[in-house]
N, CA and C atoms as a LAMMPS dump frame, in Angstrom:
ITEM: TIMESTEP
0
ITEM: NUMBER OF ATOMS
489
ITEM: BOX BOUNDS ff ff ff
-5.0000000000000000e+02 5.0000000000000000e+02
-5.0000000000000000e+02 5.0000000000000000e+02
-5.0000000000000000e+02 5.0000000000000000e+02
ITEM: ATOMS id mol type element x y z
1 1 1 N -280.481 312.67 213.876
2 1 2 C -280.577 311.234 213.873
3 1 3 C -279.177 310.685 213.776
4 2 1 N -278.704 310.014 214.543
5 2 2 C -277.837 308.835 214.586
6 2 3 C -277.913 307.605 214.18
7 3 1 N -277.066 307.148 212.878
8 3 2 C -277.105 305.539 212.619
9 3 3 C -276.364 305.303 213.387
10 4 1 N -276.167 303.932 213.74
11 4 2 C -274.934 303.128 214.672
12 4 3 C -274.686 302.02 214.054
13 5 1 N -274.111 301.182 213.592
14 5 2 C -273.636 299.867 212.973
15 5 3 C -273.009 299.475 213.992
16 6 1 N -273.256 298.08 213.823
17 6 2 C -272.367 297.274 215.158
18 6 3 C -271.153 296.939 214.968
19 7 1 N -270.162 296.747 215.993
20 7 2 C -268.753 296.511 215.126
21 7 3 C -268.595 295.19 215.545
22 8 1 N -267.681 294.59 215.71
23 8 2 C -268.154 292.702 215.763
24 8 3 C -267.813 292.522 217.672
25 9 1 N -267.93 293.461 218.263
26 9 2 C -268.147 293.084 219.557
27 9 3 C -269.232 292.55 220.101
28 10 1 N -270.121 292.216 219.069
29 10 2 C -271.33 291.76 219.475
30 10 3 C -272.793 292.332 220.299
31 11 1 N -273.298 291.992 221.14
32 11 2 C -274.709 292.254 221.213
33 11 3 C -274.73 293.196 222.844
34 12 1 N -275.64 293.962 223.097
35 12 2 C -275.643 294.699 224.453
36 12 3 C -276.231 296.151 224.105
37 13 1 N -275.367 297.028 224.469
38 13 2 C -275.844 298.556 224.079
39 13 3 C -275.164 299.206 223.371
40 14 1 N -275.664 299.89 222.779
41 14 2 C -275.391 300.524 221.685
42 14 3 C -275.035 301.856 221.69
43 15 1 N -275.336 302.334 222.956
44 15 2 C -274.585 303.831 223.618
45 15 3 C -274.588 303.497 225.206
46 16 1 N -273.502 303.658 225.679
47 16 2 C -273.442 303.53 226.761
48 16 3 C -272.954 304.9 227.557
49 17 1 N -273.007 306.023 228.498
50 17 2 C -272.899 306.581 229.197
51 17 3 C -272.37 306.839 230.523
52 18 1 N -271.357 307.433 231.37
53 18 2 C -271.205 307.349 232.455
54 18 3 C -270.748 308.39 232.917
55 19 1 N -271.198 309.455 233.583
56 19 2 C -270.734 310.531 234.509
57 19 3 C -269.904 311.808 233.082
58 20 1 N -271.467 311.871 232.405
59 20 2 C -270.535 312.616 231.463
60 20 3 C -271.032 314.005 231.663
61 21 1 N -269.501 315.292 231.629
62 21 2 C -269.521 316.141 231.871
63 21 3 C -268.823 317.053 231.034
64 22 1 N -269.385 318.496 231.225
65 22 2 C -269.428 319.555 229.79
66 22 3 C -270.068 320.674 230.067
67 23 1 N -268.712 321.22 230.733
68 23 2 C -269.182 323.047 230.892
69 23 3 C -268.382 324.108 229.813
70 24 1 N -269.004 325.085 229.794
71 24 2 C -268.79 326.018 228.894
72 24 3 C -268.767 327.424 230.059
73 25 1 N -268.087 327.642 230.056
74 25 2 C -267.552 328.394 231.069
75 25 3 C -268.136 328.377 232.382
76 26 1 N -269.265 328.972 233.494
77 26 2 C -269.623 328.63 233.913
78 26 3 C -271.175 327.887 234.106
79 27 1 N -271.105 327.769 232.886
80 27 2 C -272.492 326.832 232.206
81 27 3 C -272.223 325.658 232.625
82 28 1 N -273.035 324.811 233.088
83 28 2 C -272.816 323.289 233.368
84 28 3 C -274.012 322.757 232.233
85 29 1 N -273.417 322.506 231.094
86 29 2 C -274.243 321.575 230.18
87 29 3 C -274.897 320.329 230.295
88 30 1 N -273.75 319.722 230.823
89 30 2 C -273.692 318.474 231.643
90 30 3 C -273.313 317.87 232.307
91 31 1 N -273.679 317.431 233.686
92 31 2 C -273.607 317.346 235.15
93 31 3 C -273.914 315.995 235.747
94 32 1 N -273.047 314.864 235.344
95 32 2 C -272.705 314.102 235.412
96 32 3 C -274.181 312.796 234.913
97 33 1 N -274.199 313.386 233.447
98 33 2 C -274.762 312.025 232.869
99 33 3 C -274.943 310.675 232.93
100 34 1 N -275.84 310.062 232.516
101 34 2 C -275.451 308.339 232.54
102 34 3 C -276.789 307.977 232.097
103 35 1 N -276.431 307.134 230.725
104 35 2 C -277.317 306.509 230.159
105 35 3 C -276.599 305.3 229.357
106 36 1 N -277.908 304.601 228.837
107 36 2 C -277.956 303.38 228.301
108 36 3 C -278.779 303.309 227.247
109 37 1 N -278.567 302.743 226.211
110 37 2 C -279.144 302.648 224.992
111 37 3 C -278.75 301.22 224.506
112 38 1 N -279.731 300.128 224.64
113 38 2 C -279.397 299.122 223.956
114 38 3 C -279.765 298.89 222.313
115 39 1 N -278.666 298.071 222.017
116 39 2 C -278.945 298.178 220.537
117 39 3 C -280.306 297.675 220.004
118 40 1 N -281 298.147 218.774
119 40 2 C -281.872 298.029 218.181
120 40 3 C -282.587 298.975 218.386
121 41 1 N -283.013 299.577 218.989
122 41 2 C -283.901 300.403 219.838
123 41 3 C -283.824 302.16 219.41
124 42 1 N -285.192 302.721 219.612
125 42 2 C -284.653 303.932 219.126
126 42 3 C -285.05 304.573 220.461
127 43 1 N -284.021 305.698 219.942
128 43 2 C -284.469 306.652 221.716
129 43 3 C -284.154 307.856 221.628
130 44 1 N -285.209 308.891 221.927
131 44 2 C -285.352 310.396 221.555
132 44 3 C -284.911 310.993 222.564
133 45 1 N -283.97 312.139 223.073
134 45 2 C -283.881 312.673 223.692
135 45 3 C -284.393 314.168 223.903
136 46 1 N -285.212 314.547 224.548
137 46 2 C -286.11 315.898 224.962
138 46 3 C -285.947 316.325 226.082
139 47 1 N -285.85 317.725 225.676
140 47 2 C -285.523 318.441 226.941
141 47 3 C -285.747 320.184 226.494
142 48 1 N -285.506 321.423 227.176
143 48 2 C -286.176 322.458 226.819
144 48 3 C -284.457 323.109 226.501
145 49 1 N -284.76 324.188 225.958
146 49 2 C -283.54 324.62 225.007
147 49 3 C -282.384 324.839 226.513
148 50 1 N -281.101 324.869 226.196
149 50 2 C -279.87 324.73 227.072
150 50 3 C -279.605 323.22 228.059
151 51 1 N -280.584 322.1 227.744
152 51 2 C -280.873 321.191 228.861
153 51 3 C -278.956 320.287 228.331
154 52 1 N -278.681 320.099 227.306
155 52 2 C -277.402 319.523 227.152
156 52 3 C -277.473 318.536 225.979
157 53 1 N -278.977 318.551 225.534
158 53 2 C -279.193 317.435 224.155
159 53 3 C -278.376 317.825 223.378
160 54 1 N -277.866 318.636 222.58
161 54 2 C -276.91 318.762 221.05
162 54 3 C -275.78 318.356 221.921
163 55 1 N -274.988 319.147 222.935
164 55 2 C -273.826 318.506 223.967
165 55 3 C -273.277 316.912 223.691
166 56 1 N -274.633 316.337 224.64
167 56 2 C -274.133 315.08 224.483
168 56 3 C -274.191 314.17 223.226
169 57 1 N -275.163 314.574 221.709
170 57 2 C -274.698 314.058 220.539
171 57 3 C -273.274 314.683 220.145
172 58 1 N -273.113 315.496 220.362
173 58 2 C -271.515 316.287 220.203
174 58 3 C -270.341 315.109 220.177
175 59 1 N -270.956 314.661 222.064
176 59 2 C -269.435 314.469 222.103
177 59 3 C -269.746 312.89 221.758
178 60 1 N -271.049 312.167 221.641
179 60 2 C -271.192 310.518 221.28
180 60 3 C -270.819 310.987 220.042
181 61 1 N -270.209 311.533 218.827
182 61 2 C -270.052 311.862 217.952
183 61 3 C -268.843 312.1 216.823
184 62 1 N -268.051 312.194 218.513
185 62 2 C -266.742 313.008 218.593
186 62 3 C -266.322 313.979 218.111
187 63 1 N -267.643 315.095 217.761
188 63 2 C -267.357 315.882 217.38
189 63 3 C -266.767 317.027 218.803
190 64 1 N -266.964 316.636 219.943
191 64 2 C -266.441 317.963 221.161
192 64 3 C -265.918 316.475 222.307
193 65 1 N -264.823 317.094 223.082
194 65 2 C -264.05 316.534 223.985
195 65 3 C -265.38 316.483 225.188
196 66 1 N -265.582 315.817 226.248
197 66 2 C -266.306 316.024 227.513
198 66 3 C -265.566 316.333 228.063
199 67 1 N -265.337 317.07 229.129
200 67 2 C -264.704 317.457 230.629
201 67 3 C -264.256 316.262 231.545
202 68 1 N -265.21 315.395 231.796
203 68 2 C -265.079 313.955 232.396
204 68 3 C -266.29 313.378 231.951
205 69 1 N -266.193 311.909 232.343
206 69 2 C -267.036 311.17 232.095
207 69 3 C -266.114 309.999 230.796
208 70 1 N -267.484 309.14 230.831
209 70 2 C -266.84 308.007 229.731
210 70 3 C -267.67 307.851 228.81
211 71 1 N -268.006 307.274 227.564
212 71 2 C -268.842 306.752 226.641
213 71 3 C -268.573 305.854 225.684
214 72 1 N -268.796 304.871 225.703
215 72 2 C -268.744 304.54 224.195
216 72 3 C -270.07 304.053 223.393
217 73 1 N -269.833 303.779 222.292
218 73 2 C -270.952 303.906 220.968
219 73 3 C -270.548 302.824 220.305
220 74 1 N -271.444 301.845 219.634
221 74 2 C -271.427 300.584 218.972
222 74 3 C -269.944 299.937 219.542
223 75 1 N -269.286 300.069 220.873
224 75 2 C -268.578 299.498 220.975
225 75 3 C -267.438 300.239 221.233
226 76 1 N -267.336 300.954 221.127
227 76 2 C -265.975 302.12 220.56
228 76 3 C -266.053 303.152 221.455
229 77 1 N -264.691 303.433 222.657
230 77 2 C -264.655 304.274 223.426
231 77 3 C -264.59 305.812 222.451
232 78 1 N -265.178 306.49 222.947
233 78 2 C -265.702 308.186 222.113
234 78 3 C -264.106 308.439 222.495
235 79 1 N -263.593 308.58 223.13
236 79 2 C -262.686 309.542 223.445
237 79 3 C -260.976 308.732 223.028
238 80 1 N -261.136 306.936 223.1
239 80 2 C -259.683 306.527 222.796
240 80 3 C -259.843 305.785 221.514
241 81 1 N -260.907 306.406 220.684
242 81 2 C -261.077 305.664 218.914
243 81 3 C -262.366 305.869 218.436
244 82 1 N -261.952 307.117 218.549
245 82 2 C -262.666 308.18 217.627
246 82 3 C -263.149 308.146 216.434
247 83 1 N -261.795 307.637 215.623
248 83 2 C -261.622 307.393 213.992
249 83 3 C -262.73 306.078 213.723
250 84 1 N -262.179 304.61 214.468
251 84 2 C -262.676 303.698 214.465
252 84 3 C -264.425 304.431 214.642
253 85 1 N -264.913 304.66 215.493
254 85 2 C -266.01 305.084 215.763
255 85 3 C -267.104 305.624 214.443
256 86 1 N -266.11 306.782 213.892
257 86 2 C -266.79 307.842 212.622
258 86 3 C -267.035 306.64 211.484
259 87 1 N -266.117 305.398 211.791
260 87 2 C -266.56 304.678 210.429
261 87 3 C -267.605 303.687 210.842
262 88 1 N -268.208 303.705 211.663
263 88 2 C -269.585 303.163 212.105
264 88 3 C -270.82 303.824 212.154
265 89 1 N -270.839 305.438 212.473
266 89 2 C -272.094 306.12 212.686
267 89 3 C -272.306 307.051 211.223
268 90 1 N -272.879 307.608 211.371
269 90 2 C -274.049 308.374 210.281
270 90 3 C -274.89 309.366 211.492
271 91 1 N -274.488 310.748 211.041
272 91 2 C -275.04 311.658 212.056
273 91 3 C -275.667 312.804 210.927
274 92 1 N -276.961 313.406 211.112
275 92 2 C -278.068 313.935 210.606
276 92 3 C -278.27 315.001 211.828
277 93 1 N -278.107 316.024 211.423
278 93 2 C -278.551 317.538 212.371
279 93 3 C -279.935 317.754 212.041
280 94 1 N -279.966 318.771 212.654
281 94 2 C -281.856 319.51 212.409
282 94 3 C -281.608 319.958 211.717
283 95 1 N -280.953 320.596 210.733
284 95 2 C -280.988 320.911 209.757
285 95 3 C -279.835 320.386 208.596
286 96 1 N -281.259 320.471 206.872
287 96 2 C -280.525 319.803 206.015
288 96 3 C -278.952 320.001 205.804
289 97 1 N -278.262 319.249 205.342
290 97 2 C -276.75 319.136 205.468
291 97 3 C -276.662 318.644 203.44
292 98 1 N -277.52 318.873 202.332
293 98 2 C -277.428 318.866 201.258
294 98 3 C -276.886 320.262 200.882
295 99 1 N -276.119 319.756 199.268
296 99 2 C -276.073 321.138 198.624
297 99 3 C -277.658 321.59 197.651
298 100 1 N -278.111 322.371 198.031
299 100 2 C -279.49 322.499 197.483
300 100 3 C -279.331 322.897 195.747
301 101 1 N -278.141 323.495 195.319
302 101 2 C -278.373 323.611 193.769
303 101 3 C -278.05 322.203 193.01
304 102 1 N -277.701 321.098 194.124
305 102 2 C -277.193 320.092 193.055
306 102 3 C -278.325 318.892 192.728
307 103 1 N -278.753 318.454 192.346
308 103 2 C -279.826 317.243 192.123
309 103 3 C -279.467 316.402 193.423
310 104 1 N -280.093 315.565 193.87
311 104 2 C -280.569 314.553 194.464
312 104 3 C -279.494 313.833 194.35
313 105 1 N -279.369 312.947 193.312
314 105 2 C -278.593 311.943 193.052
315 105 3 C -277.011 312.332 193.384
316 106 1 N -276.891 313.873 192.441
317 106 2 C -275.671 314.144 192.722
318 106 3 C -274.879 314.428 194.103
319 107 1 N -275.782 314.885 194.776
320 107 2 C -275.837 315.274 196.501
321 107 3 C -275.214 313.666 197.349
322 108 1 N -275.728 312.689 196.879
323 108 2 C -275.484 311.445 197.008
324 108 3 C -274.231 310.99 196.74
325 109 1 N -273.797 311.068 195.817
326 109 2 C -272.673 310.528 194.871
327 109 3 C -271.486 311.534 195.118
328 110 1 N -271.783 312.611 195.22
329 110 2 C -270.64 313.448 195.89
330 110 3 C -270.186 313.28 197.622
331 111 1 N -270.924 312.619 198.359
332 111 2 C -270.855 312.225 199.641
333 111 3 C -270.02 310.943 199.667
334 112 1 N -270.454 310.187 198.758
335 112 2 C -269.858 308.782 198.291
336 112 3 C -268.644 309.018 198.393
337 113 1 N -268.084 310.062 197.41
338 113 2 C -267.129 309.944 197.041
339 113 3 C -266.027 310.618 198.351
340 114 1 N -266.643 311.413 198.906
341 114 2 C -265.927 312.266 199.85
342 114 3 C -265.753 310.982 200.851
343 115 1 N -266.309 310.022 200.725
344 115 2 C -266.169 309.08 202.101
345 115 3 C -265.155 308.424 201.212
346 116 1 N -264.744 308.106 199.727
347 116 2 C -263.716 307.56 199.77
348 116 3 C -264.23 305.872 199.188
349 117 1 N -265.623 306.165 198.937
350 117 2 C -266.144 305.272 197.797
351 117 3 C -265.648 304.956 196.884
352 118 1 N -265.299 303.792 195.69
353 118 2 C -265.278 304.117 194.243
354 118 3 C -266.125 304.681 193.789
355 119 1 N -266.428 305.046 192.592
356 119 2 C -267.132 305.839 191.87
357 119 3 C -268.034 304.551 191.863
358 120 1 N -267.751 303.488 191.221
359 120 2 C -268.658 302.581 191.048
360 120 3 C -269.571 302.435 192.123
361 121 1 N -268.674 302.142 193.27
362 121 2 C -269.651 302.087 194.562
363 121 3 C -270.754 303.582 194.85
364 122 1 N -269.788 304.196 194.534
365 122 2 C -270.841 305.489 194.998
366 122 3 C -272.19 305.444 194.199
367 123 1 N -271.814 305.224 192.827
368 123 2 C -273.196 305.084 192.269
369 123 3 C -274.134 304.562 192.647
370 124 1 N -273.56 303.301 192.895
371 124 2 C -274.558 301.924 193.176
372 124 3 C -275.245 302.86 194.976
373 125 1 N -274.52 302.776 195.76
374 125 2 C -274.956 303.169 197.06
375 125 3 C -275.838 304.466 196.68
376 126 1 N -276.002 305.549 195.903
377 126 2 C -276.688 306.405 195.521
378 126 3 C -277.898 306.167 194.669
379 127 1 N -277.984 305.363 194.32
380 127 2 C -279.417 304.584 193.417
381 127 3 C -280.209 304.055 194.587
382 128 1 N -279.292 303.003 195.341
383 128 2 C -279.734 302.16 196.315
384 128 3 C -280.525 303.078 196.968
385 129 1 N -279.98 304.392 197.88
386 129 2 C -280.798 305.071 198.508
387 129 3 C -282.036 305.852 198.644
388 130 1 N -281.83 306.44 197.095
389 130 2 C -282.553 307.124 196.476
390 130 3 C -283.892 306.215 196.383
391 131 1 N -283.581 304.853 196.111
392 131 2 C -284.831 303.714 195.884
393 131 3 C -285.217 303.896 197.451
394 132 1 N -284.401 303.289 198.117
395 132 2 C -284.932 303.683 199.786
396 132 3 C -285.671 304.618 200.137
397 133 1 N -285.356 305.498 200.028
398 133 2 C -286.601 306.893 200.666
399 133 3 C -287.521 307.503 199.838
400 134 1 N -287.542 306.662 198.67
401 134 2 C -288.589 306.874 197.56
402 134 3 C -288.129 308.379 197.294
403 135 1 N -287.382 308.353 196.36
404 135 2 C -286.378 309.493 196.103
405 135 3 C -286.722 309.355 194.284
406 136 1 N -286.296 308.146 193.943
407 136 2 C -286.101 308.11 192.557
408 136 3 C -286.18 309.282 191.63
409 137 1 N -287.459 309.128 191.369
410 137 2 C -288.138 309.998 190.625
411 137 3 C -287.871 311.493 190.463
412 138 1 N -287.032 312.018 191.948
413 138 2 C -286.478 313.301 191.888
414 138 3 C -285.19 313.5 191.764
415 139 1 N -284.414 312.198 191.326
416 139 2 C -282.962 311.845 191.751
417 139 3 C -282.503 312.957 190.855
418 140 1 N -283.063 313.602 189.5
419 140 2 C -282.189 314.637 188.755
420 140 3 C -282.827 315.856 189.163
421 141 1 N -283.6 315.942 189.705
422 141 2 C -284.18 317.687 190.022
423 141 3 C -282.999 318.361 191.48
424 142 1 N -283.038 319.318 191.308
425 142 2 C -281.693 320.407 192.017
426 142 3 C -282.699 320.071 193.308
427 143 1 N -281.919 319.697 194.58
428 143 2 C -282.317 319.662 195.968
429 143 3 C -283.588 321.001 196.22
430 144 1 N -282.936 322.067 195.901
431 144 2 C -284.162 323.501 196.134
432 144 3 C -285.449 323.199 196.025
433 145 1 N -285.547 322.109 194.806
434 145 2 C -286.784 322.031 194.128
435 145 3 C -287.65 320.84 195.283
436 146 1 N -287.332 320.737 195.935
437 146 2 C -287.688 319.59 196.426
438 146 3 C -288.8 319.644 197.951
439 147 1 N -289.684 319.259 198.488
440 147 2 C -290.707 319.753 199.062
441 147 3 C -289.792 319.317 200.817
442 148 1 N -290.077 320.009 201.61
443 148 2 C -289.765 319.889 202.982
444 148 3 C -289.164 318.63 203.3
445 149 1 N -289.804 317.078 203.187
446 149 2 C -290.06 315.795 203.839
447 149 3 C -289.288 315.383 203.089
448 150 1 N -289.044 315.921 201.024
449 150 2 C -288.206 315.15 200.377
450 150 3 C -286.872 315.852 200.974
451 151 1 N -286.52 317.066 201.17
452 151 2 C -285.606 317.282 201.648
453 151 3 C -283.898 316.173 202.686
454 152 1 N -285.582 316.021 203.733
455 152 2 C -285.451 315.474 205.178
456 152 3 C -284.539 314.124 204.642
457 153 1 N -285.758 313.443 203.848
458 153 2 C -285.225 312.395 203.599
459 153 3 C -283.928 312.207 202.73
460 154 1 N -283.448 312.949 202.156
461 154 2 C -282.139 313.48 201.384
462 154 3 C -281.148 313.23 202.472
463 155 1 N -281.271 314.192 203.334
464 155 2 C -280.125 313.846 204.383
465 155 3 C -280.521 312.759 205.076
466 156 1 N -281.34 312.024 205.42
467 156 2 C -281.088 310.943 205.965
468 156 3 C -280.169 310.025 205.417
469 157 1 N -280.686 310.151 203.979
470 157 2 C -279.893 308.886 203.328
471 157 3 C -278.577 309.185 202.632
472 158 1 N -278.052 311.002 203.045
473 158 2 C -276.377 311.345 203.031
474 158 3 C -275.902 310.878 204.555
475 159 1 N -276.856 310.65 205.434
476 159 2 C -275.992 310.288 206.523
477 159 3 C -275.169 308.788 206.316
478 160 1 N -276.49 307.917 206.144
479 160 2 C -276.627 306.535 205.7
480 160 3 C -275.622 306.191 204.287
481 161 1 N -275.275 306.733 203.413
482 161 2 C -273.88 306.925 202.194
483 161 3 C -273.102 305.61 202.593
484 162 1 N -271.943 305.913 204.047
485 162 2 C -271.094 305.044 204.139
486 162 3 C -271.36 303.792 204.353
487 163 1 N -270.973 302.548 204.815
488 163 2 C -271.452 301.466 205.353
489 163 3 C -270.613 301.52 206.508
């Protein structure tokens, strides 16, 4: 899952796409893409294993360079503001991205802080969330302890941490 926050360029799409490309040796991952995603909107991408889905969150991500092609995301070219970019999104893999021996809360508040939160803030943004995904109640039990869905929702709301 991808959050996106808007940056004050205002209203349109929210991922934009064009001729995006990404081989891995002679793998063609992706072969000249192009999509559109307007903001508000959610939109799943499916396809059967090697089709280029993790690829192209990769590089809307900035976590991998494309070969060619263009993109930008809430506004923000992927490839000439990158930085600008990372402080707008919130990115969630298929799998959890918690430390499982630490509680809930703490899993939270240590993310906070790694983004460079105050402590104060981190707290507050770590309560806040925890209230959000109906967390509370487990906010001191060690992540391990925690059933599949509470998991899930853990990392959603470490993606969601920054503003």
């Amino acid at each position: 899952m991808t959050r996106i926050d808007k940056n004050s360029s205002g209203g349109g799409n929210a991922v934009t796409v064009r001729g995006m490309v990404k081989h891995y040796g002679e793998t063609k991952a992706l072969d000249g893409v192009d999509l559109d995603v307007r903001e508000g909107t959610v939109m799943g991408v499916l396809g059967p294993n090697g089709a280029g889905k993790t690829t192209l969150v990769r590089i809307l991500s900035t976590l991998l360079s494309p070969d060619a092609g263009e993109a930008t995301v809430a506004g923000y070219d992927v490839l000439r503001q990158p930085r600008q970019l990372r402080r707008v999104i919130g990115l969630t893999g298929q799998y959890a991205s918690v430390d499982e021996k630490l509680p809930g809360w703490e899993n939270l508040y240590m993310i906070g802080r790694l983004l460079d939160l105050p402590r104060k803030d981190a707290r507050a943004r770590a309560d806040e969330l925890l209230e959000r995904f109906s967390l509370t109640d487990a906010a001191k039990r060690p992540a391990s302890t925690y059933s599949g869905g509470m998991r899930r929702r853990l990392d959603l709301a470490a993606s969601m941490i920054g503003r």
